[in-house]
C-alpha positions as CSV (number, residue, x, y, z in Angstrom):
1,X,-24.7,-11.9,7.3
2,X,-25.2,-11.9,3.4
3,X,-22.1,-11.2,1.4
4,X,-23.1,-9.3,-2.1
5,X,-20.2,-10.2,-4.5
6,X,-19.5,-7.2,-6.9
7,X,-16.7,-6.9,-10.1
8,X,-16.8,-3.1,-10.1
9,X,-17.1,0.2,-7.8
10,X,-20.7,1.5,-8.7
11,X,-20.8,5.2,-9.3
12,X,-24.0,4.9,-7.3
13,X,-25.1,8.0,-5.4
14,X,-27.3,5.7,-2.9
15,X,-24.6,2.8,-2.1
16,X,-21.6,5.8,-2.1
17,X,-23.7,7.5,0.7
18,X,-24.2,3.8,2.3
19,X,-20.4,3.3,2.1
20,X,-19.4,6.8,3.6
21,X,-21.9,6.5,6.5
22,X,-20.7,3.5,7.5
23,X,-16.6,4.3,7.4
24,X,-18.0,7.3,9.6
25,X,-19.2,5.1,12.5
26,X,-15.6,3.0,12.5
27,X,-13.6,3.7,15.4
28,X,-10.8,5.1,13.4
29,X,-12.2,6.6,9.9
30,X,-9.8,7.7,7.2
31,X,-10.6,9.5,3.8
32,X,-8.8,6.6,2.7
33,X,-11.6,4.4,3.1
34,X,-14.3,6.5,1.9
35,X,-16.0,5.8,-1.4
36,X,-14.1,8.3,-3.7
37,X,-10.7,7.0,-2.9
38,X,-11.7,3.4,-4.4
39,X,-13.7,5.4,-7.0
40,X,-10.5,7.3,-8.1
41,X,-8.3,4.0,-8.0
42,X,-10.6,1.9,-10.2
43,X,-10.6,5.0,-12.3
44,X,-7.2,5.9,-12.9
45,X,-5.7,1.9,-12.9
46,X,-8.3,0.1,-14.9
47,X,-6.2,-1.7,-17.0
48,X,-3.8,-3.4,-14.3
49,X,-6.5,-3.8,-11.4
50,X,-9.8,-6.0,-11.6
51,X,-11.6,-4.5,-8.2
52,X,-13.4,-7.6,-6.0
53,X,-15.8,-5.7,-3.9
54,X,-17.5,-7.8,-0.8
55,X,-20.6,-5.7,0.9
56,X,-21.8,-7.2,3.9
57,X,-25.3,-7.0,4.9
58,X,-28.1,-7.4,7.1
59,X,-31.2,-7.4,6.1
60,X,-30.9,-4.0,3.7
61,X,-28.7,-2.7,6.3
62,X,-24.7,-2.0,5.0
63,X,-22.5,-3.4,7.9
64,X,-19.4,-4.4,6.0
65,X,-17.0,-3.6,2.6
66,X,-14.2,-5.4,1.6
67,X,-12.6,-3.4,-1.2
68,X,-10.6,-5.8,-3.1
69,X,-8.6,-6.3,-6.3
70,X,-6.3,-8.8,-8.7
71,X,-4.3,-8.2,-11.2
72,X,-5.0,-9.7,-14.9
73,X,-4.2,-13.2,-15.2
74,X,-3.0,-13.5,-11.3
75,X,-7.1,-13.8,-10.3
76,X,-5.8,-16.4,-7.5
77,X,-4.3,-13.5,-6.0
78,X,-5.8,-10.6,-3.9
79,X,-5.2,-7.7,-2.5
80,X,-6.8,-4.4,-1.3
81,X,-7.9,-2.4,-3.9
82,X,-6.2,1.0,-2.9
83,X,-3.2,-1.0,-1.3
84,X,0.0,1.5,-3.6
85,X,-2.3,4.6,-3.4
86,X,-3.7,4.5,0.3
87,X,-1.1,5.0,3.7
88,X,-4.3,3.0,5.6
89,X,-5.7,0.4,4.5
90,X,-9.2,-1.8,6.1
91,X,-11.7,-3.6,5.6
92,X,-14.5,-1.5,6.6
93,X,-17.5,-2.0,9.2
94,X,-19.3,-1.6,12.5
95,X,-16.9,-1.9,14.9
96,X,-19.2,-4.9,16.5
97,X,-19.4,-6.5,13.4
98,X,-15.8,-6.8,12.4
99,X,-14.9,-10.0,13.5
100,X,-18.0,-11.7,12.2
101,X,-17.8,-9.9,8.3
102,X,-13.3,-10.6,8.3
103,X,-14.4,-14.0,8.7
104,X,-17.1,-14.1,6.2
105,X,-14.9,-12.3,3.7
106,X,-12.2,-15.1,4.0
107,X,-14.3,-17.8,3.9
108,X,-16.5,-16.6,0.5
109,X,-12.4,-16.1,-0.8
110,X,-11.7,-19.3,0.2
111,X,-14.7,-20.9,-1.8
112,X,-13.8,-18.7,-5.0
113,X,-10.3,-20.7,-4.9
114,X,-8.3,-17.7,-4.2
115,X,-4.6,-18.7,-3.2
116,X,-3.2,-15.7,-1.5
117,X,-4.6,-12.4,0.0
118,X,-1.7,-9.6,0.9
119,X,-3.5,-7.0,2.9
120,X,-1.2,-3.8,2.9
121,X,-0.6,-1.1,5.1
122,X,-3.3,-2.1,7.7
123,X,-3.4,-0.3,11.2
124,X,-1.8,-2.3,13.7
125,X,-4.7,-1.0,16.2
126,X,-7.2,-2.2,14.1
127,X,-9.9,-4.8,15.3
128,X,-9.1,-6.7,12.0
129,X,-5.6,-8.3,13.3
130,X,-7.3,-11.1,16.0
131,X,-10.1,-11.6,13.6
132,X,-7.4,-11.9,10.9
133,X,-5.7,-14.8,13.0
134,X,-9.5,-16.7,13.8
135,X,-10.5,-16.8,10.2
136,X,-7.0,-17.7,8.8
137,X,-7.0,-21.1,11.2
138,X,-10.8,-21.8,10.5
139,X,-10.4,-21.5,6.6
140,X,-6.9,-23.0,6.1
141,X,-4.9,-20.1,5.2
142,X,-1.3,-19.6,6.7
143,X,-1.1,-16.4,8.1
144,X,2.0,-14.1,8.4
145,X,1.6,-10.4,9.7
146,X,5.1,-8.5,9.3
147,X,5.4,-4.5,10.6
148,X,5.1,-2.0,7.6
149,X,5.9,1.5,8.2
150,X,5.6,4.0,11.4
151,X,3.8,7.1,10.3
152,X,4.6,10.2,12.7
153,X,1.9,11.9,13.7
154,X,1.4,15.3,15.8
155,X,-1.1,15.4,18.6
156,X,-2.9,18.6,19.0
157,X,-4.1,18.2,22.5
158,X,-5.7,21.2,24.8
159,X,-5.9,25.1,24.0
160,X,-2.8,24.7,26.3
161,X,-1.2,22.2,24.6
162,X,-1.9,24.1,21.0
163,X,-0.3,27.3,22.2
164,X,2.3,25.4,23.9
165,X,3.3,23.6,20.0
166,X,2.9,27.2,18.1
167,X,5.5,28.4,20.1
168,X,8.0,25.5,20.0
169,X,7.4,25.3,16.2
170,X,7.8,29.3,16.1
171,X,11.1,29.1,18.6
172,X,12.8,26.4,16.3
173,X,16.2,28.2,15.7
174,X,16.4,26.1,11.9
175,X,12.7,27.4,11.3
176,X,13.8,31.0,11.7
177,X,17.0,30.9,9.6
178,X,15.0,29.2,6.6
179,X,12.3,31.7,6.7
180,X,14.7,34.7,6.7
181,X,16.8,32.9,3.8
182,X,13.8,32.5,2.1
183,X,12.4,36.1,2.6
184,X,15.3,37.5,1.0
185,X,13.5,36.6,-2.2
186,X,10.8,37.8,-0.9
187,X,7.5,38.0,1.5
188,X,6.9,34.2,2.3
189,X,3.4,33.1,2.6
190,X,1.0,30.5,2.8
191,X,-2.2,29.7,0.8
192,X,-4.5,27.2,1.3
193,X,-6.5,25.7,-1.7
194,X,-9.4,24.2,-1.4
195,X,-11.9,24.9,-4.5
196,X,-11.4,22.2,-7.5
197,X,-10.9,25.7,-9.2
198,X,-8.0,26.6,-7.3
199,X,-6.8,22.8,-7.1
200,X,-6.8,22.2,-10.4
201,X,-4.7,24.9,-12.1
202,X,-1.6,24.0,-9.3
203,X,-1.7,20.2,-9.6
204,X,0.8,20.1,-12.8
205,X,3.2,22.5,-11.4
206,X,3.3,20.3,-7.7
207,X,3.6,17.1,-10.4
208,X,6.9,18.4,-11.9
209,X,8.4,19.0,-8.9
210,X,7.7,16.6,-7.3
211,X,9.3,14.3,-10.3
212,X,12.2,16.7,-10.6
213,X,12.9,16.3,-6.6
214,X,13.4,12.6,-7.4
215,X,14.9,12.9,-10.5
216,X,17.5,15.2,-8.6
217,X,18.7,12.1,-6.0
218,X,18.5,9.8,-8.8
219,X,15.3,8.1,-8.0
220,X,12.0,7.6,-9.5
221,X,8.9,9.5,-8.4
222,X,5.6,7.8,-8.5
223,X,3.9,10.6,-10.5
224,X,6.5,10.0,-13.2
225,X,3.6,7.0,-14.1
226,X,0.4,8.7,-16.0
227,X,-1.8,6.7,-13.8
228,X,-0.6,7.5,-11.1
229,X,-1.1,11.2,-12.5
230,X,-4.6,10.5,-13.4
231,X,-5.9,9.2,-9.6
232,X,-4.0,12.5,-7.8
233,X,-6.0,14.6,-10.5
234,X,-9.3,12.1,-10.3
235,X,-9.2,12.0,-6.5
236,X,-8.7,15.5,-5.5
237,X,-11.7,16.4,-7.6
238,X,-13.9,14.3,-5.7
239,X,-12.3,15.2,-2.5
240,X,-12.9,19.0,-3.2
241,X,-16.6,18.0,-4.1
242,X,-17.1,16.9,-0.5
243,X,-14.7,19.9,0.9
244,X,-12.1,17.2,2.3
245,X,-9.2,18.7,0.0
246,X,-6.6,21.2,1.3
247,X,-3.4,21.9,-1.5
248,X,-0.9,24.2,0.4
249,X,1.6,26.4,-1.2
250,X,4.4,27.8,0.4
251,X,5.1,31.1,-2.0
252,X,7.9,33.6,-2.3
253,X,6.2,36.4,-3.5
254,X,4.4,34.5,-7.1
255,X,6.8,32.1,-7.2
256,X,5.5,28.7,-5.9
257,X,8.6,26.7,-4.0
258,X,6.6,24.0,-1.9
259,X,3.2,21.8,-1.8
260,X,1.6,19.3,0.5
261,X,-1.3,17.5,-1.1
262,X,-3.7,16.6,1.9
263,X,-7.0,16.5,3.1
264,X,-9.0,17.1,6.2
265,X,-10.9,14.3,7.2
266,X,-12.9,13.5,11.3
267,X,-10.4,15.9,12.9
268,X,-7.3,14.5,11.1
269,X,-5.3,16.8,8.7
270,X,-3.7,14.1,6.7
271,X,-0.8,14.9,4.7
272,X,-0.4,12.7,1.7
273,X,2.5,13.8,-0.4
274,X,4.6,16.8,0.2
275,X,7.1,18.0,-2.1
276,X,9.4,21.2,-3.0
277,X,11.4,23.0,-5.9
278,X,14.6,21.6,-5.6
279,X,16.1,24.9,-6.6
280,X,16.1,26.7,-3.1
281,X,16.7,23.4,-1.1
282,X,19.6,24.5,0.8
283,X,16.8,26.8,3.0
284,X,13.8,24.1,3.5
285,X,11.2,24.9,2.2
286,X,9.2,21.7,2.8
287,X,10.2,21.9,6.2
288,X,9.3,25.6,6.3
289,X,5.4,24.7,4.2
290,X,5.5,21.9,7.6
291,X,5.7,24.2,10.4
292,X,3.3,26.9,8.9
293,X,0.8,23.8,8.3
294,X,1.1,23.0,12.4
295,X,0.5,26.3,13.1
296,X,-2.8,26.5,11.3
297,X,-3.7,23.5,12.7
298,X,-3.0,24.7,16.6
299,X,-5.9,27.4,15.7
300,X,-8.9,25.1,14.2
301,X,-10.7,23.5,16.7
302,X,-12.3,20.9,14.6
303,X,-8.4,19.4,14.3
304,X,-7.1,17.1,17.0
305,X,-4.5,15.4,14.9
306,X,-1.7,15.8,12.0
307,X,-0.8,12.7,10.1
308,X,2.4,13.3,8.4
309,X,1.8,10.1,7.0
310,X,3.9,6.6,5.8
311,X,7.6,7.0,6.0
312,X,10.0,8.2,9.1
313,X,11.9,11.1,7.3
314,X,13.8,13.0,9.4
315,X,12.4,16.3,9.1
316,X,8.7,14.7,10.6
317,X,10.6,13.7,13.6
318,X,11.8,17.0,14.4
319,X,7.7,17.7,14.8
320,X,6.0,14.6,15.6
321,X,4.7,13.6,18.7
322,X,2.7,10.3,18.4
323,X,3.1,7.6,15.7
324,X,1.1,4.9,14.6
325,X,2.0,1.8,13.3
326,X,0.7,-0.6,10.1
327,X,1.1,-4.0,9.5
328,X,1.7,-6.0,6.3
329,X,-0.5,-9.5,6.4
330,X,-0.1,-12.1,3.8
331,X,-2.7,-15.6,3.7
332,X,-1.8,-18.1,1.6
333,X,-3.1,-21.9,1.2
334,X,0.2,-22.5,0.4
335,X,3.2,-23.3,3.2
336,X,5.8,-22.7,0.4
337,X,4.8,-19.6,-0.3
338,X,4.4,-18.9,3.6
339,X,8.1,-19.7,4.2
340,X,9.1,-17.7,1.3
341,X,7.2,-14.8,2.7
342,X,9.0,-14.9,6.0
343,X,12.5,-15.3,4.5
344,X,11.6,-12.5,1.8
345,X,11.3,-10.1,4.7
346,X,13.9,-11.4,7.2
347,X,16.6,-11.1,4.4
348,X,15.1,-7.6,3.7
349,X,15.2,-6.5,7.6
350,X,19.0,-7.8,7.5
351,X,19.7,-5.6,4.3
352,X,18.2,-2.7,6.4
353,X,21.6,-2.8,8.1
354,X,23.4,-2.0,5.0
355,X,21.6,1.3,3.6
356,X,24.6,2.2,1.1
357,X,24.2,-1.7,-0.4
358,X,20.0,-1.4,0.2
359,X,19.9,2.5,-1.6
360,X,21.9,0.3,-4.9
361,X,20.0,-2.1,-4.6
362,X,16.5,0.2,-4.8
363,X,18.3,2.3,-7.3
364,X,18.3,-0.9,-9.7
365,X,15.2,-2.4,-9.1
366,X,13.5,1.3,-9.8
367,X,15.4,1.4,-13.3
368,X,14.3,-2.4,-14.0
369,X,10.7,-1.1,-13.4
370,X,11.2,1.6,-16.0
């Protein structure tokens, strides 16, 4: 295999089409992986990520892409390029060929003198674990693979199955007494935007409140950063030009009071960030935008699964009926950066059993940031 070394995500029609054929013959694709999301990424955070872009190939043939990325003046360490952005992350490639290009993507790091490589939300049923573990021993990297987050997920299933969810979702006696809270305002409906047109003209209004829910339990939303701003703006543009963006509005009459950014990706309705006005929170209307989105999804056959994406909030458990798991994997050439590693996260997992004393503790941290 011949590793092509690259400092940049090409805006490249012929290598984008390369990259998205080849996430589309992994045995789990994600829009995450696809060309635009690194696209949007290197876009939006150009300043405080350096992309390191490994393509693997044979012959002319793209088998493998390691999207990559340092920060300035840490170029020893690596991580994936779309690692605070993406709930998946992977290094892509024929599922035959993954073990082979992992290890030739750790060995070509080791010989550029890279310390550490922290590989984020990665699938815990992903092929790249075990070859993870091979490569780590051959090229003298410690390796330490902690659990990350559980994302819920809802499983379709059968016609049977489908009809069987609409009408639990429907029958949910919290569902009803939202909706007829809500329709006291007004008729409640449901639009779903999929035109840049249409996407465009809504994203400031889901910004805001999706800041102002945060602001309102007195913690920090991540689309109070501009860049952060500029990749949901730069990435649902390109996601609409390949008719993989769905924005859904929950409305009261005109009035807008719930949106879930997502996308609909190889039979996976993926629900990236949800949010709601805070102003008629006492009836749920995020959880009310939820069920209506399930209920869609029971009637298009092209669906066979909901992510509801990272994070175990309660109100996905009410609805979910499958999860999946990511893992956090650090490499380091260095065994005192292993240990601390390990102890980082054990004294974290012990704090877990303090939340009042952990929320305080996240509380200052997020004002230090600002």
């Amino acid at each position: 295999m011949r590793l092509v070394l690259l400092s940049e995500v090409p805006e490249e029609a012929s290598l984008q089409r390369q990259w998205n054929d080849l996430v589309l013959q992994m045995r789990r694709p994600e829009a995450f992986y696809n060309c635009e999301w690194a696209l949007a990424v290197q876009s939006a955070y150009h300043s405080s990520r350096k992309p390191l872009v490994l393509l693997g190939y044979d012959g002319s043939d793209l088998v493998g892409i390691a999207c990559l990325a340092t920060e300035p003046g840490q170029e020893r360490d690596v991580s994936f390029l779309t690692a605070s952005t993406a709930d998946y992350c992977e290094f892509v490639s024929l599922p035959q060929r993954q073990e082979e290009f992992v290890e030739a993507v750790v060995a070509e790091l080791r010989q550029l003198g890279v310390g550490s490589l922290a590989l984020a939300n990665l699938p815990a049923d992903s092929e790249t674990t075990p070859a993870l573990r091979a490569a780590a021993k051959k090229h003298g990297f410690h390796l330490y693979i902690r659990p990350g987050y559980l994302c819920p997920q809802v499983r379709l299933g059968s016609a049977v199955e489908r009809q069987e969810l609409k009408t639990t979702v429907m029958r949910k006696r919290q569902l009803r007494r939202c909706l007829r809270a809500l329709e006291r305002e007004g008729p409640v409906t449901c639009s779903y935007l999929r035109s840049w047109t249409q996407v465009e003209s809504v994203l400031p209004e889901f910004a805001h409140a999706h800041v102002a829910r945060f602001q309102a339990t007195e913690h920090t939303s991540f689309l109070s950063a501009p860049e952060r701003r500029v990749f949901m703006e730069d990435l649902a543009k390109r996601l609409c030009d390949r008719g993989l963006m769905t924005l859904t509005v929950l409305m009261i009459g005109d009035q807008p009071v719930a949106w879930s950014y997502g996308f609909q990706f190889h039979g996976v309705w993926f629900l990236y960030q949800t949010t709601f006005d805070t102003r008629y929170q006492e009836n749920s209307p995020g959880y009310c935008l939820l069920a209506r989105i399930l209920i869609e999804a029971c009637d298009m056959k092209a669906l066979q699964l909901v992510d509801l994406g990272l994070g175990a909030e309660t109100y996905k458990e009410w609805f979910a009926n499958n999860s999946r798991q990511t893992l956090y994997a650090t490499l380091t050439t260095s065994p005192l950066d292993h240990w601390r590693e390990m102890a980082r996260y054990r004294m974290a997992a012990e704090l877990k059993r303090f939340p009042k004393l952990e929320d305080t503790l996240r509380k200052m941290r997020s004002r230090l940031r600002q």
